[in-house]
DOMAR-976820 format. One record per residue (C-alpha): residue in three letters; x, y, z. Coordinates in steps of 0.1 Angstrom, whole numbers. Layout:
N
{"ala"; {X; Y; Z}} ...
END
This chain:
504
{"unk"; {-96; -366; -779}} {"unk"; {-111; -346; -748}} {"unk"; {-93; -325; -728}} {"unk"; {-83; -344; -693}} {"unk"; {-107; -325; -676}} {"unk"; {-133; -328; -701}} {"unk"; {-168; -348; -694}} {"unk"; {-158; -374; -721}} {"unk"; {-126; -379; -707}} {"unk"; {-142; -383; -672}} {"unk"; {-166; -411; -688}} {"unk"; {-133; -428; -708}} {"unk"; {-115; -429; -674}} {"unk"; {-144; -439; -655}} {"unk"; {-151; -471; -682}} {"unk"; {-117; -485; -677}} {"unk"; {-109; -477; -640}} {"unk"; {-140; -502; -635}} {"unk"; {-123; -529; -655}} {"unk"; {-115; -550; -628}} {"unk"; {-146; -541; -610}} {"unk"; {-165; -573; -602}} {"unk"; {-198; -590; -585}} {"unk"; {-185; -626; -577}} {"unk"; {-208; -651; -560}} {"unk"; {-194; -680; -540}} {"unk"; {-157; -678; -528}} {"unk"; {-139; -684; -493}} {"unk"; {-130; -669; -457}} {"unk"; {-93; -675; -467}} {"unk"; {-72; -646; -486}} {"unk"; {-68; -660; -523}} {"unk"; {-49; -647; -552}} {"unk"; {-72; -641; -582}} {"unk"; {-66; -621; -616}} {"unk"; {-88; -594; -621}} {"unk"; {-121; -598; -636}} {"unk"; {-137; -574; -664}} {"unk"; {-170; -565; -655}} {"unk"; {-195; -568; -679}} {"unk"; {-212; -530; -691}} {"unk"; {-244; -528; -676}} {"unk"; {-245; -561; -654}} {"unk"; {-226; -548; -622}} {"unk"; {-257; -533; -604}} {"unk"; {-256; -505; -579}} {"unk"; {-228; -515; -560}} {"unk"; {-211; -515; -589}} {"unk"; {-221; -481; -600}} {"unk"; {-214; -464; -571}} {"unk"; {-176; -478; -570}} {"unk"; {-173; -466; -608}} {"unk"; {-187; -432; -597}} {"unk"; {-166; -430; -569}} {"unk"; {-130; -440; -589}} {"unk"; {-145; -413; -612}} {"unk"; {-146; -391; -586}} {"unk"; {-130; -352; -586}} {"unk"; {-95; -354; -569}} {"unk"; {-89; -393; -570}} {"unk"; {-89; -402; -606}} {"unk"; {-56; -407; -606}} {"unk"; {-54; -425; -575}} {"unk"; {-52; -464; -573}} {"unk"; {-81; -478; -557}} {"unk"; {-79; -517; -536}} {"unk"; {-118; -527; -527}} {"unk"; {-131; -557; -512}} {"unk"; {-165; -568; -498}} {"unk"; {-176; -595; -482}} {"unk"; {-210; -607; -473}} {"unk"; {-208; -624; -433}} {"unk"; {-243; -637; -441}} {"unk"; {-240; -657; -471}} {"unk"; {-204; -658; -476}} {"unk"; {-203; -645; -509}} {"unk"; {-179; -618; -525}} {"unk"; {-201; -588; -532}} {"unk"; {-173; -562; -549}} {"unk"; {-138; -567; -557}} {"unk"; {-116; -544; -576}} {"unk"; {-74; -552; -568}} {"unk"; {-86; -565; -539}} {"unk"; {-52; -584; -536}} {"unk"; {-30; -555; -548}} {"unk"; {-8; -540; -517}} {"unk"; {-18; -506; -502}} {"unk"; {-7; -483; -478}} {"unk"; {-32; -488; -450}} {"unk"; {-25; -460; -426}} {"unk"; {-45; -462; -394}} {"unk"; {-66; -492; -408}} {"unk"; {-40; -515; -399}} {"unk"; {-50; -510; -360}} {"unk"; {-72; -536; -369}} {"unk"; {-48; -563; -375}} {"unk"; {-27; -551; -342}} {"unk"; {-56; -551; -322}} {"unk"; {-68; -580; -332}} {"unk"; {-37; -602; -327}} {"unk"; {-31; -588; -294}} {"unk"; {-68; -604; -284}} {"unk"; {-63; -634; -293}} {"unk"; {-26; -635; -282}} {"unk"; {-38; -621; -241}} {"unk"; {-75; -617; -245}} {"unk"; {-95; -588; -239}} {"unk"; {-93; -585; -198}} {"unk"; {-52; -582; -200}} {"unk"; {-41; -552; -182}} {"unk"; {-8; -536; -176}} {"unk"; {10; -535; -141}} {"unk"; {29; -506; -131}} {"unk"; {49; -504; -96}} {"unk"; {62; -477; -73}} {"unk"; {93; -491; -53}} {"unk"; {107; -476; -27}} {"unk"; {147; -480; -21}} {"unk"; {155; -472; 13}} {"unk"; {145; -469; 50}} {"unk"; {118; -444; 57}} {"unk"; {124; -424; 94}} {"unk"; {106; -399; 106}} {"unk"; {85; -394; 74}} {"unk"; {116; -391; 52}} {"unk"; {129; -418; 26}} {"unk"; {168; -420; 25}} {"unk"; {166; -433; -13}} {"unk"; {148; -432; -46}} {"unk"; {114; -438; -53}} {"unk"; {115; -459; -88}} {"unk"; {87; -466; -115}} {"unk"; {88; -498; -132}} {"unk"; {68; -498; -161}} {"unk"; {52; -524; -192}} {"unk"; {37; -503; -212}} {"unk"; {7; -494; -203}} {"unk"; {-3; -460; -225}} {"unk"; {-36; -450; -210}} {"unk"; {-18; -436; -173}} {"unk"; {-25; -397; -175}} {"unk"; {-42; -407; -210}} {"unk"; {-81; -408; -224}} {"unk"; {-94; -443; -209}} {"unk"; {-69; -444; -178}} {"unk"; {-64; -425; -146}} {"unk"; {-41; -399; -130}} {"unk"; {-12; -398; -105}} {"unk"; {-37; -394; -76}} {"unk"; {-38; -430; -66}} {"unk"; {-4; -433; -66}} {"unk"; {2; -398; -43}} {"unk"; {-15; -411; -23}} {"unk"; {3; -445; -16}} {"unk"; {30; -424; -8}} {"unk"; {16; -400; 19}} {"unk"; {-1; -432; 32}} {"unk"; {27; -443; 43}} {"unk"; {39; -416; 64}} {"unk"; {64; -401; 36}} {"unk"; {70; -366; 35}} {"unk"; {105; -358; 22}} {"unk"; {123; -384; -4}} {"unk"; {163; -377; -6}} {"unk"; {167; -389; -37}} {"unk"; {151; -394; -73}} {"unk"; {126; -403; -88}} {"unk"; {139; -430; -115}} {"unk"; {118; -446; -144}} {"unk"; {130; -480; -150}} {"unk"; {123; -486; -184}} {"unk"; {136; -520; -188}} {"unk"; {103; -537; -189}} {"unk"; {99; -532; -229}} {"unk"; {127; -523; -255}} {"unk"; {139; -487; -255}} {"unk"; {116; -457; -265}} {"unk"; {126; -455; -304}} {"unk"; {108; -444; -333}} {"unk"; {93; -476; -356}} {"unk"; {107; -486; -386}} {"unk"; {104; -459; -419}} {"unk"; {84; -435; -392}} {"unk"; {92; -397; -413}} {"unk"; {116; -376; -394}} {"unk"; {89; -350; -398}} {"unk"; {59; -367; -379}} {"unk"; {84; -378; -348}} {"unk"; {81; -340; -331}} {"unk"; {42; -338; -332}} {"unk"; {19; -355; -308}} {"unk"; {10; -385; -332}} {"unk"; {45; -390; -335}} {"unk"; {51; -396; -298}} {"unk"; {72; -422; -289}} {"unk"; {59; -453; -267}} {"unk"; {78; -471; -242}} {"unk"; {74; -488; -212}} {"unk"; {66; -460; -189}} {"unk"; {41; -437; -209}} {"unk"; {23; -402; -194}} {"unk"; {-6; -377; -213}} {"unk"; {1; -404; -244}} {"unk"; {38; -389; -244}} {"unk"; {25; -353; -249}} {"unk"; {40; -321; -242}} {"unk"; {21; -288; -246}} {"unk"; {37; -259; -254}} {"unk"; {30; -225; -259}} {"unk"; {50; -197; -279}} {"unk"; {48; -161; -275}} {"unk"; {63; -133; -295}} {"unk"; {92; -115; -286}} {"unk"; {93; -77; -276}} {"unk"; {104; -70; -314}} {"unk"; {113; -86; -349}} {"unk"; {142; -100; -347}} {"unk"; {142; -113; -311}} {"unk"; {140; -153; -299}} {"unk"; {104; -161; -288}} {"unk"; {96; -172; -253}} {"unk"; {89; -210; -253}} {"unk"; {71; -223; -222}} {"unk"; {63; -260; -213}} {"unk"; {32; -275; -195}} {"unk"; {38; -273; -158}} {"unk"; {59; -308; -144}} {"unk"; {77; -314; -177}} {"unk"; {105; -292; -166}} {"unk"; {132; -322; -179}} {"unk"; {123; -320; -215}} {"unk"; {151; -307; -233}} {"unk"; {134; -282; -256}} {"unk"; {158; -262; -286}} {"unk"; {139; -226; -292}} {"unk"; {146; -217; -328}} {"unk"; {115; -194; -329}} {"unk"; {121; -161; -338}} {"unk"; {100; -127; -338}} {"unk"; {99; -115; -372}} {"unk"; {72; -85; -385}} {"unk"; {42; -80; -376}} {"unk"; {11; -92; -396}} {"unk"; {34; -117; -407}} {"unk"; {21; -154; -406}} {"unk"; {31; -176; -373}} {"unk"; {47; -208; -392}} {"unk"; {61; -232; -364}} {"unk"; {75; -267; -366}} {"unk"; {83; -290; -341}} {"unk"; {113; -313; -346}} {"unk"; {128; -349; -322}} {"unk"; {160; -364; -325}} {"unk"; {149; -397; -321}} {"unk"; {188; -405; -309}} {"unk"; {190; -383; -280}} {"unk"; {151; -377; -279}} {"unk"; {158; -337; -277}} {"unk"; {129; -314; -289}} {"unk"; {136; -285; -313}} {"unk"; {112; -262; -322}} {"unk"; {120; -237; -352}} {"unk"; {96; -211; -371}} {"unk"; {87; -180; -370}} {"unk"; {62; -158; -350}} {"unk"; {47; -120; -353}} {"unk"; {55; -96; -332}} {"unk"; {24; -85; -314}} {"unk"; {6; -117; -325}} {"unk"; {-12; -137; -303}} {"unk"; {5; -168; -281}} {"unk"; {4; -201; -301}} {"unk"; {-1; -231; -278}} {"unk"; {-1; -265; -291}} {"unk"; {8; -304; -281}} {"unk"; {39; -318; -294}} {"unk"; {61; -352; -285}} {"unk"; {73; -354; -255}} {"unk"; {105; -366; -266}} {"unk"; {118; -393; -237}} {"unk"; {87; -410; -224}} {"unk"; {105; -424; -196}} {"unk"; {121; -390; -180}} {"unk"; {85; -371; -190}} {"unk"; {72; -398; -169}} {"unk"; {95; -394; -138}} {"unk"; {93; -359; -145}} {"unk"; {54; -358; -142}} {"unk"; {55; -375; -110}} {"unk"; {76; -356; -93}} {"unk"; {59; -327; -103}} {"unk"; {22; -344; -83}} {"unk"; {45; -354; -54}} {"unk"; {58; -318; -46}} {"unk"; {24; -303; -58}} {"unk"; {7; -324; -27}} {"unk"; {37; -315; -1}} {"unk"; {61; -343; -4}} {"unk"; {93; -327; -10}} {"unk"; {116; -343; -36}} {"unk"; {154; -336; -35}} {"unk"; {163; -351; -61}} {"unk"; {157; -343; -103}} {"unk"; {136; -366; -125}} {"unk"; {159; -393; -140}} {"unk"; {158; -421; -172}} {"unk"; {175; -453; -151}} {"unk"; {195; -454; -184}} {"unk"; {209; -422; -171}} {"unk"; {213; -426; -134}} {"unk"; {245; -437; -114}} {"unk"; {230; -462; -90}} {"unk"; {225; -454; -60}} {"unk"; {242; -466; -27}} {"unk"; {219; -489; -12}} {"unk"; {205; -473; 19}} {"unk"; {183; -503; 30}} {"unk"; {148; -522; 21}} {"unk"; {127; -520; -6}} {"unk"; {91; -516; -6}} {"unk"; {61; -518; -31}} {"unk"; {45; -485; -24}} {"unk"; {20; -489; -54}} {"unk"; {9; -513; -78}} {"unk"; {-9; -496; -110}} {"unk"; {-36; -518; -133}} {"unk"; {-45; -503; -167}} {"unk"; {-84; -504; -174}} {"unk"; {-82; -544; -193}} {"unk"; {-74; -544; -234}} {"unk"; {-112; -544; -236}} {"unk"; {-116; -509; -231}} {"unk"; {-82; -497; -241}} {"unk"; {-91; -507; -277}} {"unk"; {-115; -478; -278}} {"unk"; {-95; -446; -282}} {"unk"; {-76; -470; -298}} {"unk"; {-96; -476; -326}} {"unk"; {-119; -446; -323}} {"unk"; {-95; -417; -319}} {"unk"; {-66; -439; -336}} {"unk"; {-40; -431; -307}} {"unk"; {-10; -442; -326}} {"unk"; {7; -445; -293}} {"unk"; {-18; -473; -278}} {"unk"; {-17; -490; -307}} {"unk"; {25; -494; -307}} {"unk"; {23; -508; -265}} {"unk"; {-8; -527; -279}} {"unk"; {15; -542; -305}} {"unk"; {39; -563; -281}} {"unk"; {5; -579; -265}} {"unk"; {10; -606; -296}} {"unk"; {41; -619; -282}} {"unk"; {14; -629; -253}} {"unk"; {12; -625; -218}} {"unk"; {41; -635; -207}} {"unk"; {60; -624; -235}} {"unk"; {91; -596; -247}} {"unk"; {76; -563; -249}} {"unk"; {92; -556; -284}} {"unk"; {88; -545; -318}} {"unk"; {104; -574; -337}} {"unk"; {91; -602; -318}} {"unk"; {55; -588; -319}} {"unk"; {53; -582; -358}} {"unk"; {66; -623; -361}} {"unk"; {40; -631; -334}} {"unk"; {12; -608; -359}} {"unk"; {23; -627; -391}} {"unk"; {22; -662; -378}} {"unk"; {-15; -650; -363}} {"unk"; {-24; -640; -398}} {"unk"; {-8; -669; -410}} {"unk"; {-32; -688; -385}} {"unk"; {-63; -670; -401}} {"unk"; {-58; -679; -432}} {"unk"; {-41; -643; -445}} {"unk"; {-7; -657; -465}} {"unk"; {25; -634; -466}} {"unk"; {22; -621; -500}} {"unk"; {-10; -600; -486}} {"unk"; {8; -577; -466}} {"unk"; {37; -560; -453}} {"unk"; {37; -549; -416}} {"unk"; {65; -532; -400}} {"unk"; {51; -510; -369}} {"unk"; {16; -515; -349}} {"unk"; {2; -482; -358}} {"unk"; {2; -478; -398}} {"unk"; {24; -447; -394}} {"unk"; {48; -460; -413}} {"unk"; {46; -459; -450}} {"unk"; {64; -490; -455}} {"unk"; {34; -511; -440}} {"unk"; {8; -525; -472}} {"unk"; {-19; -549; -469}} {"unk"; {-44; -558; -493}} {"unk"; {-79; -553; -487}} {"unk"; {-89; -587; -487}} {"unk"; {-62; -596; -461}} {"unk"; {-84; -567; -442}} {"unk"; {-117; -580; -450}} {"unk"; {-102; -614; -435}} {"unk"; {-93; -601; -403}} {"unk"; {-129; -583; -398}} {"unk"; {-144; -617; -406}} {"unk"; {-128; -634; -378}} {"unk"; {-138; -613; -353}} {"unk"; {-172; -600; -363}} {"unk"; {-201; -607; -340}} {"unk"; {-232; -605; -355}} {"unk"; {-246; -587; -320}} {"unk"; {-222; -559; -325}} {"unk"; {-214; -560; -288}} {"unk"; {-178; -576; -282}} {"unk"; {-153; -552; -273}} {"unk"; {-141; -558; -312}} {"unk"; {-173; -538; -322}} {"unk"; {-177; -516; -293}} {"unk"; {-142; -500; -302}} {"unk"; {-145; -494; -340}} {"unk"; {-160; -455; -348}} {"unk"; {-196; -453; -358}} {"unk"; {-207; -429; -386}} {"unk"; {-220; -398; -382}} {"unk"; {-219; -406; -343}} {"unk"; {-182; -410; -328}} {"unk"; {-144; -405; -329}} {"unk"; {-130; -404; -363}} {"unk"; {-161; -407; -384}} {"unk"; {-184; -386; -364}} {"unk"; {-185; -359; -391}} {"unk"; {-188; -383; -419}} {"unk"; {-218; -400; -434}} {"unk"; {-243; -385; -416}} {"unk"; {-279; -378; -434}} {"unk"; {-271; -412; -455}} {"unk"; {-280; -451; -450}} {"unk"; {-244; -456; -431}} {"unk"; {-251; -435; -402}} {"unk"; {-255; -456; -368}} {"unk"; {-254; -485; -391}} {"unk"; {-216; -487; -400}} {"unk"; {-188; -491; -379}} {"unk"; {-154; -491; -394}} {"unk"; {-117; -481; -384}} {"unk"; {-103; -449; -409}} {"unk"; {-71; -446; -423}} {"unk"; {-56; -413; -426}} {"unk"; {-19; -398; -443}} {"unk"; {-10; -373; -467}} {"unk"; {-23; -393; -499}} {"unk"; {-36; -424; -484}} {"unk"; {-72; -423; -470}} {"unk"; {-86; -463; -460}} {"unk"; {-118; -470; -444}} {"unk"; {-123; -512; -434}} {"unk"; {-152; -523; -413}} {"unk"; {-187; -533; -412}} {"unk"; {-221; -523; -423}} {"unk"; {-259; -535; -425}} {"unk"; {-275; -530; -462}} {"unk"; {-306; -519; -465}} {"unk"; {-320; -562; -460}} {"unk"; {-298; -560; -428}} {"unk"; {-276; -584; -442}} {"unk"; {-241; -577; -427}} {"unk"; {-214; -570; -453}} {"unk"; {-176; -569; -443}} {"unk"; {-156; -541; -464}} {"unk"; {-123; -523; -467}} {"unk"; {-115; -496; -493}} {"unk"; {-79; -478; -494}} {"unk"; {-69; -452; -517}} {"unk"; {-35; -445; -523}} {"unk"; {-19; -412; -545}} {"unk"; {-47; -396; -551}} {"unk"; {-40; -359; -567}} {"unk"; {-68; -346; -545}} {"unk"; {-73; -331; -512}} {"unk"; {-82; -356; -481}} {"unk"; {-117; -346; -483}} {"unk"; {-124; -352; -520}} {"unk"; {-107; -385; -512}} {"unk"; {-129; -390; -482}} {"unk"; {-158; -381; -501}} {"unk"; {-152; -410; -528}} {"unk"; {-146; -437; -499}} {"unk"; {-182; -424; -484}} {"unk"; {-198; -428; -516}} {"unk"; {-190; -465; -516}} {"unk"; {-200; -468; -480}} {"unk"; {-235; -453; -484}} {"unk"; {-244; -472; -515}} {"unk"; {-231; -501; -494}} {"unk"; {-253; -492; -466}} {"unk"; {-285; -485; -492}} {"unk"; {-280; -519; -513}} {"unk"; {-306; -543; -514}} {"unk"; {-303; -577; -530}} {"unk"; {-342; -578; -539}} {"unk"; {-337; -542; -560}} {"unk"; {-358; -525; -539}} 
END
């Protein structure tokens, strides 16, 4: 027997990783259970081939591979190998969020968000709180939406220069800010593991910068972003020797949404800045607006609050709408969406499937997404979904559940906003360093999956007879790094990109 590493051991594990590598013709849109079929040696073509090479590959061979593609043209099953095992999908699974949304609203839903005032104004002064009332809408201060200029300016417009009292997020338009079900304690302090909620700044954000202390053994200075001044930050960092190497980790109690940021730094070293989560959406939110309000000259009395946290207020007389905030329509908030996988778009995008009139919350969405899938033909055995993002490790799909969902909404112009959102290879977002030089560039457009250990790619590309084949591959447990991992899932795409029915 060969050693593991050994080229015959490579070819044994190659030959029977491809058992259950198959070339079926015929078949139908809906998600079936089938046994796996042997493929015959030397009757699987290229397709074939490349998956074998790929499974074969340095860095996944231990790894268990789910593959399915679909041809949109004829219908026909081109590759399957476990296509109906359950994966982790990471990221991928943006695709059945977004997609349930869109049918649930449609693609020209926005969010509304409202500035109220409570009280009289006299004399340029507002005896009372200025209040936020919020649905979710993720993209205000973030990529695809706009700033708090509009809104400052509602507020001088009407002749207000001094407010009394707070500024208050009311929050109560979607459930509370909490972290989704099986989300790692570890990702909720970094920027991907933000929060979302119904009142949502910078994607929930916070940038923070450390700088060494005057010697070893002194606390670091932590500093904030400007206007985020009620995010309760923990400094743990401390100066230690110099030369030594900066290791810093930020940490959320997703219970009383406190950061805490421990490590260590070098003395003399240079600062570290870097984003983290903001912790409470709703008070960064206040927080931030505040911060524009005084910037421009409108004085603010009172501090930034969470509604949950404030003692009402007496009432001091009318209430006006000062502003009324629409996010850019679904349409175009499914681009860095899908493109730069904004796990916190994706969670507000989740509640969209209870429709448009319906509770912005967790529960109720992911029943609204299964009886969607349910709809499409995608039966419950095929997946597993338990947050809107794929952040959570508890979420598996198969790949021919995916494959279903990219055949219900493919257009064969490639122009809906289904299409327009998903990253093109070798050209944008998160596959704009992959594939380029090969047959996918330009020509594939597919969402990417991304974890420690799990790496997915679903989507669409045009063969070399520019027939359009639907395909999702997700790797789970692979020994490898992400890149050799990323490099096998390429290696499928390309030949997929390159195939050619005639042989040519």
């Amino acid at each position: 027997m060969g050693r593991p590493g050994s080229r015959g051991a490579r070819r044994r594990r190659a030959a029977a990783a491809a058992v259950g590598l198959a070339v079926l013709a015929g078949g139908c849109a809906r998600v079936r259970s089938s046994p796996a079929v042997p493929f015959p040696s030397g009757s699987g073509g290229p397709l074939v081939e490349a998956a074998r090479a790929a499974v074969a590959s340095t860095g996944v061979e231990r790894a268990a591979w789910g593959v399915a593609v679909r041809s949109l043209e004829r219908g026909d099953t081109l590759l399957e190998w476990n296509a109906d095992v359950l994966m982790v999908p990471a990221s991928a699974l943006k695709l059945v969020t977004l997609g349930a949304a869109a049918e649930a609203v449609g693609w020209d839903y926005a969010f509304d968000t409202m500035l109220v005032s409570r009280g009289a104004v006299v004399d340029g002064v507002l005896d009372g709180d200025l209040v936020v009332h919020g649905t979710g809408d993720p993209t205000i201060g973030g990529r695809g939406g706009g700033d708090f200029a509009g809104w400052v300016e509602s507020v001088r417009g009407r002749g207000i220069e001094r407010v009394t009292g707070r500024i208050v997020g009311n929050d109560d338009g979607a459930e509370e800010p909490l972290p989704r079900f099986a989300w790692a304690w570890d990702d909720l302090g970094y920027a991907y593991g933000a929060l979302p909620g119904a009142l949502n700044f910078g994607e929930n954000r916070a940038r923070v910068t450390i700088e060494p202390g005057p010697q070893p053994g002194t606390p670091a200075v932590l500093s904030l972003a400007r206007g985020l001044d009620s995010v309760r930050v923990a400094n743990e960092v401390e100066t230690v020797a110099a030369g030594s190497t900066p290791v810093v980790r930020p940490m959320l109690d997703p219970a009383g949404h406190g950061l805490r940021i421990r490590g260590v730094v070098p003395a003399g070293g240079s600062p570290l800045t870097f984003p983290v989560s903001a912790g409470n959406p709703t008070l960064a939110f206040a927080s931030m607006l505040r911060h524009r309000l005084v910037e421009s000259g409108v004085a603010v009395d009172g501090a930034p609050v969470d509604i949950d946290d404030a003692v009402p207020a007496a009432a001091n007389g009318p209430t006006a709408v000062l502003h009324r905030h629409r996010s850019p329509p679904l349409s175009a908030i499914a681009e860095p969406m899908l493109k730069e996988s904004l796990n916190l778009y994706a969670e507000t995008v989740l509640w969209l499937a209870t429709g448009p009139e319906g509770p912005r919350a967790a529960d109720p969405a992911l029943d609204a997404v299964r009886d969607r899938l349910a709809a499409w033909g995608v039966a419950g055995p095929h997946h597993q979904i338990v947050d809107g993002s794929g952040l959570s490790r508890r979420n598996t799909i198969t790949a021919a559940a995916l494959v279903a969902v990219l055949e219900r909404f493919h257009d064969p112009l490639w122009t809906s906003p289904w299409m327009r959102a998903l990253p093109v290879a070798g050209r944008d977002g998160t596959l704009e360093s992959r594939l380029g030089g090969t047959p996918a560039e330009g020509n594939l457009a597919a969402k990417t999956g991304s974890m420690s250990n799990i790496r997915s790619l679903a989507g669409y590309v045009r063969t070399r007879d520019g027939e359009t084949l639907a395909f999702a591959v997700i790797v789970n447990n692979f020994e490898g790094s992400g890149r050799d991992a990323e490099a096998a899932i390429d290696r499928v795409a390309a030949a997929l990109a390159g195939f050619s029915r005639n042989g040519r």
